[in-house]
Every structure is written in structure tokens, then in C-alpha cells.
MITORMAR-656557 format. One record per residue (C-alpha): residue in three letters; x, y negated, z; residue number from 1. Coordinates in Angstrom, 1 decimal. Each point is the difference from the previous one (the first is absolute). Example, Ala and Ser with C-alpha at 12.3 -4.5 7.8 and 13.67 -1.06 7.14 Angstrom:
<node residu="ALA" xx="12.3" yy="4.5" zz="7.8" num="1"/>
<node residu="SER" xx="1.4" yy="-3.4" zz="-0.7" num="2"/>
! end
This chain:
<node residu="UNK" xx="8.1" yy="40.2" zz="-32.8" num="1"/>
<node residu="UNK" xx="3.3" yy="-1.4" zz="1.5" num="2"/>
<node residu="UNK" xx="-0.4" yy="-3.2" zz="-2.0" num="3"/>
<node residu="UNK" xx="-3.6" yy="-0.5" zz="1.0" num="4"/>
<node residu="UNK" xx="0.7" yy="0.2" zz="3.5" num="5"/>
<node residu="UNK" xx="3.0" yy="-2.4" zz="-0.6" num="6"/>
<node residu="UNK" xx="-2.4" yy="-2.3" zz="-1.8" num="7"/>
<node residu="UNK" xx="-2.6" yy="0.2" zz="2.9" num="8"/>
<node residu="UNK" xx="2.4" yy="-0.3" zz="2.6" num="9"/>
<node residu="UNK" xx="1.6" yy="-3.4" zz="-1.8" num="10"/>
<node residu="UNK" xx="-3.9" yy="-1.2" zz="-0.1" num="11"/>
<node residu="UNK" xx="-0.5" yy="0.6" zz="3.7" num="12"/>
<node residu="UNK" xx="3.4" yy="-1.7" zz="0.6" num="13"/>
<node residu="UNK" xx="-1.6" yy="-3.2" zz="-2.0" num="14"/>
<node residu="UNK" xx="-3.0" yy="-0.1" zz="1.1" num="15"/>
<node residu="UNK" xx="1.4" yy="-0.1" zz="4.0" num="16"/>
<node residu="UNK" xx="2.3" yy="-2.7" zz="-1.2" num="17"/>
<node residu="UNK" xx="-2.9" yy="-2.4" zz="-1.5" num="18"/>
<node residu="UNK" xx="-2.4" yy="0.6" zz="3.2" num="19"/>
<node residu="UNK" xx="2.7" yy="-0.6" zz="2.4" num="20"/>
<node residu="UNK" xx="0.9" yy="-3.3" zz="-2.2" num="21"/>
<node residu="UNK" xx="-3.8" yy="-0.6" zz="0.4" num="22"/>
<node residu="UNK" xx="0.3" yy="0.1" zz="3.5" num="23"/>
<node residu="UNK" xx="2.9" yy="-1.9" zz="0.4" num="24"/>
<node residu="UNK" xx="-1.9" yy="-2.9" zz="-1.6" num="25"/>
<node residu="UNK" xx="-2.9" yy="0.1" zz="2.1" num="26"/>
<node residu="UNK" xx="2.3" yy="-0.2" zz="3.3" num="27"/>
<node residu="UNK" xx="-1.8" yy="-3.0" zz="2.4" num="28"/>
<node residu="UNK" xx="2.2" yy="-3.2" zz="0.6" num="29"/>
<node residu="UNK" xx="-1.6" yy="-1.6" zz="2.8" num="30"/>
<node residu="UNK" xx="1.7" yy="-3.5" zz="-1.3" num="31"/>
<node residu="UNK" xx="-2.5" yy="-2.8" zz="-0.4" num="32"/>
<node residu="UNK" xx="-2.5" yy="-2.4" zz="2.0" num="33"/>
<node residu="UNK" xx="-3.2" yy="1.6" zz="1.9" num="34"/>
<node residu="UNK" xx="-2.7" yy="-1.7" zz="2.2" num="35"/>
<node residu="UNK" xx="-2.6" yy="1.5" zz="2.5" num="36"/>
<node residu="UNK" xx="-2.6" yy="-1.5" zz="2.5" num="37"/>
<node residu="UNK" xx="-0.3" yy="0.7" zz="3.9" num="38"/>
<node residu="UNK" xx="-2.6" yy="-0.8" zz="2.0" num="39"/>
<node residu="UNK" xx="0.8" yy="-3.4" zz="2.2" num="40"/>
<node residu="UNK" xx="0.5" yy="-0.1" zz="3.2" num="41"/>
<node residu="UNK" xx="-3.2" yy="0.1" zz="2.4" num="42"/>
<node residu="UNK" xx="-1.7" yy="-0.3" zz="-2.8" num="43"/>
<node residu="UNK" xx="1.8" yy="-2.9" zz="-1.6" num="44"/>
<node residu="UNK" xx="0.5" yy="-0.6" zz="-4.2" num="45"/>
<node residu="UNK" xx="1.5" yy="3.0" zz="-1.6" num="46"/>
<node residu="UNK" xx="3.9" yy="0.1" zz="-0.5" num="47"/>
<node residu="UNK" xx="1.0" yy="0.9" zz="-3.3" num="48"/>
<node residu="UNK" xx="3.7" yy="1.4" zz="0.2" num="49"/>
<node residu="UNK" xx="2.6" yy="-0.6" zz="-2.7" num="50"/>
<node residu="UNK" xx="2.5" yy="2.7" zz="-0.7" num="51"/>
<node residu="UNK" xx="3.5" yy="-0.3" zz="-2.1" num="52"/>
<node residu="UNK" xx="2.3" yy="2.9" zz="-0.6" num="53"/>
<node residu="UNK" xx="2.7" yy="0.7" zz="-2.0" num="54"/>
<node residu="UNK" xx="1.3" yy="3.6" zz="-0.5" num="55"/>
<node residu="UNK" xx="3.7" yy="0.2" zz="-1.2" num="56"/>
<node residu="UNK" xx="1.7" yy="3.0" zz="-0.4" num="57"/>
<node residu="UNK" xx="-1.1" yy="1.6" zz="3.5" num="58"/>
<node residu="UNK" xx="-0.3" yy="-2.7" zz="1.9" num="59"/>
<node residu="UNK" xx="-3.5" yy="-2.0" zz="0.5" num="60"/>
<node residu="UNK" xx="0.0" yy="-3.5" zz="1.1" num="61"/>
<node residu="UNK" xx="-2.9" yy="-2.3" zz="0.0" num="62"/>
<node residu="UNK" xx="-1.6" yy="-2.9" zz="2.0" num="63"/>
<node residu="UNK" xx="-3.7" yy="-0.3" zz="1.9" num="64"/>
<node residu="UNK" xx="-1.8" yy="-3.5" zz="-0.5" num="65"/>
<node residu="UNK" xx="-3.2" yy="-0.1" zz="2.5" num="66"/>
<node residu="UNK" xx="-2.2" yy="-2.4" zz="2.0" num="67"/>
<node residu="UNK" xx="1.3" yy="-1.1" zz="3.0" num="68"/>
<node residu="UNK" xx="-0.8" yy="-2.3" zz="2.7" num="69"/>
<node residu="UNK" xx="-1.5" yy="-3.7" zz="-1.0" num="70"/>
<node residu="UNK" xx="-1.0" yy="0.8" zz="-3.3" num="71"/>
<node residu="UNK" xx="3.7" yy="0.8" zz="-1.0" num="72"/>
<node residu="UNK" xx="1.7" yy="2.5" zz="-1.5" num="73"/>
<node residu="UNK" xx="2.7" yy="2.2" zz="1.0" num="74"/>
<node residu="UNK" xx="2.9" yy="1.7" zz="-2.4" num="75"/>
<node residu="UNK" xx="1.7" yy="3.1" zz="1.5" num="76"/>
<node residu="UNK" xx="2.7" yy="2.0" zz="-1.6" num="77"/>
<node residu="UNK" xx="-0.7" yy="4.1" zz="0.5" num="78"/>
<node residu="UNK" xx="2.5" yy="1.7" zz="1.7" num="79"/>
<node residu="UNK" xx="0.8" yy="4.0" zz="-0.3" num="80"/>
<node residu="UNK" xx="-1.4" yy="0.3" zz="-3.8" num="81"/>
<node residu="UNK" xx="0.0" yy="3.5" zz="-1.0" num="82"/>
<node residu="UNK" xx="-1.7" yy="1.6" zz="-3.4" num="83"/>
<node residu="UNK" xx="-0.1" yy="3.5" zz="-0.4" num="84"/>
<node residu="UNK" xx="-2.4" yy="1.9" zz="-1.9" num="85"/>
<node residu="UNK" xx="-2.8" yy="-2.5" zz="-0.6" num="86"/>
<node residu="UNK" xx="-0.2" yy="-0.7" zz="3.3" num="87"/>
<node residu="UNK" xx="1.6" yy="-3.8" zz="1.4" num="88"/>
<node residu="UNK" xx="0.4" yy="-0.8" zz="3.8" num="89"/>
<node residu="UNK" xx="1.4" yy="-3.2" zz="1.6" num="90"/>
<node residu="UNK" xx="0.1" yy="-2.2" zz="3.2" num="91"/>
<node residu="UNK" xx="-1.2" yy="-3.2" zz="0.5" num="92"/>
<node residu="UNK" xx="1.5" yy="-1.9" zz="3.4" num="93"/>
<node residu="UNK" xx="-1.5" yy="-3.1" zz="0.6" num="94"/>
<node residu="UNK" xx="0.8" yy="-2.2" zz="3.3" num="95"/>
<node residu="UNK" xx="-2.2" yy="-2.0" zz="1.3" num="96"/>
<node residu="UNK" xx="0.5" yy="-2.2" zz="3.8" num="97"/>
<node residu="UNK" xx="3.1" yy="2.0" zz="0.2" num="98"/>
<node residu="UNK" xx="-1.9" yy="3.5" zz="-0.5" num="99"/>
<node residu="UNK" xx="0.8" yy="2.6" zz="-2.6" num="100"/>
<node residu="UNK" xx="-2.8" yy="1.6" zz="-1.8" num="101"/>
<node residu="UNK" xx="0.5" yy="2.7" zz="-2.3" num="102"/>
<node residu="UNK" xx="-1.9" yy="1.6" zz="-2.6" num="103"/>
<node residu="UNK" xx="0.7" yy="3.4" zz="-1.5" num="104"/>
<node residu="UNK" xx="-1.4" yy="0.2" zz="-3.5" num="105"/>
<node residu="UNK" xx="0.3" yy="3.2" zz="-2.0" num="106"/>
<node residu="UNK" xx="-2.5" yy="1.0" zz="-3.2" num="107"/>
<node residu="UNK" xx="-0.6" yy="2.0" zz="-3.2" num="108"/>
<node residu="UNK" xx="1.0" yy="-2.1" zz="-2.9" num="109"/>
<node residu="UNK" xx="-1.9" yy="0.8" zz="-3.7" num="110"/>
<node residu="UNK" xx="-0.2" yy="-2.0" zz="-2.8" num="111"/>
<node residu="UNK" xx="-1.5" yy="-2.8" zz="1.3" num="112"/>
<node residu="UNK" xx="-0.9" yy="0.2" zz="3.9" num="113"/>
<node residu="UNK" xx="1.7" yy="1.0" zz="3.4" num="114"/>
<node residu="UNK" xx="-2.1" yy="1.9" zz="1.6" num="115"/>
<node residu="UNK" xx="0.9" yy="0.1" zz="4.1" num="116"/>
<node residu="UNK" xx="0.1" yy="-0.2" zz="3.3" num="117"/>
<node residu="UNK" xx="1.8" yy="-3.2" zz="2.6" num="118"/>
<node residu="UNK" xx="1.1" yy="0.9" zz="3.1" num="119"/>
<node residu="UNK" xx="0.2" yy="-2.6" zz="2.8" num="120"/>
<node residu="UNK" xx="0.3" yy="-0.3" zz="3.7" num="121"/>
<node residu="UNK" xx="-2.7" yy="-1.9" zz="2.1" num="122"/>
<node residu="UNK" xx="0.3" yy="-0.5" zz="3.7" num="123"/>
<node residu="UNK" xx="2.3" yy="3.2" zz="0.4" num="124"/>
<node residu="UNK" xx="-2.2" yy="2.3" zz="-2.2" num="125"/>
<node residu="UNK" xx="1.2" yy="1.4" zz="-3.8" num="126"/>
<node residu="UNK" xx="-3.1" yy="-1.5" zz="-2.0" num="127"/>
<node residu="UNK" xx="-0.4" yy="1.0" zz="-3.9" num="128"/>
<node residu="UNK" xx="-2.0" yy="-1.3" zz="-3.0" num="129"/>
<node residu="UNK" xx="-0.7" yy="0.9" zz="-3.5" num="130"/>
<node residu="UNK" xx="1.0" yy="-2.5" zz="-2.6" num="131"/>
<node residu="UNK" xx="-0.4" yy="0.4" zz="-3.6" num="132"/>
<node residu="UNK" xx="1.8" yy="-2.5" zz="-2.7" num="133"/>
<node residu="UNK" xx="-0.8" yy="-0.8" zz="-3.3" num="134"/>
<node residu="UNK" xx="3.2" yy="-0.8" zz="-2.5" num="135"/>
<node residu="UNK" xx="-0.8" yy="-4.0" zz="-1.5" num="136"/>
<node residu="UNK" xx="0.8" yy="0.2" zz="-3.9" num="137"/>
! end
């Protein structure tokens, strides 16, 4: 009876092992390129929003590329990159006529979309919006 319960016990033992190896490979990176669309401004073209980051080790880095005024666009480097737990959250400052704007961006990351929500202030008041992006292959 002793040697059966050894046997069972070494079983459980390697069966915890192999799932939590399983799990371990099916940890989210949120390293790549992912694009969404906003509505325009006062019901201008739609901006689609290009979004690069780069998870190493525990610190996330990344960059913004979106429309900006004239047709242009603009490149901004996040700041405060943090990825804990699937979930990713950065700033975005952008200056513009010698304003600072910042955007608080935090979201749910899966295997191929960040799922969240931008915070912003506009004319003294805290504004938010969902934004979902898809992972480009």
C-alpha cells in the first residue's frame, strides 16, 4: 500500500510539473506591432493608430505612430511602461503650441488584442475612451 501511494504521489508530482510547464508557455508577451481606428475629429476621416512595444525582461518600451495635424504623422515614445499580469499601461505626452497633453493608456493584453481604456484630460475635465487593438502579423 506504501509503494502505491509513493507511486501516486510521484504521478501527482508530474503531472503539476507538465501543467505548470504548460502554463508557463502560454504566458502573454505583449511584444509586437498593433493598429486600431478612432473616430476623427468633428466627424473628420478615421485615425488608425499604430502601436510598437517591446517587452524585455520587466521593462516595456514602445513607440505611438498617429495622425496628426496637416495630414502628417506623429511618432511618440511611451513613457512609464509597466506589464504585469496580462495587463500593459503607458503614457503618451505630446506637446503641442507649447502645451502638454497626456494620455494614460492601460489594457488587458491576450494573444492577439489589447483590450482598454485611454484616459485624457480636456478643458480641465478627466475624459476616458475605450480602445481595442489588433496585433499586425
Amino acid at each position: 500500500m506504501k509503494q502505491i501511494s509513493k507511486l501516486l504521489l510521484a504521478a501527482a508530482l508530474l503531472a503539476g510539473t507538465v501543467l505548470q510547464v504548460q502554463a508557463d508557455d502560454k504566458k502573454v508577451d505583449p511584444t509586437g506591432t498593433y493598429t486600431w481606428t478612432m473616430p476623427g475629429r468633428n466627424g473628420g476621416p478615421d485615425r488608425t493608430n499604430t502601436l510598437t512595444l517591446k517587452l524585455d525582461g520587466d521593462k516595456l518600451t514602445g513607440k505611438l505612430t498617429a495622425p496628426a495635424r496637416g495630414g502628417k504623422t506623429s511618432d511618440t515614445d511611451i513613457a512609464n511602461g509597466a506589464f504585469t499580469n496580462s495587463t500593459v499601461s503607458f503614457t503618451v505626452v505630446r506637446t503641442y503650441n507649447d502645451n502638454s497633453f497626456t494620455n494614460s493608456y492601460s489594457g488587458t493584453v491576450s494573444a492577439d488584442t489589447i483590450t482598454g481604456k485611454v484616459e485624457f484630460n480636456r478643458n480641465g475635465d478627466v475624459q476616458s475612451r475605450d480602445w481595442t487593438a489588433k496585433l499586425q502579423k
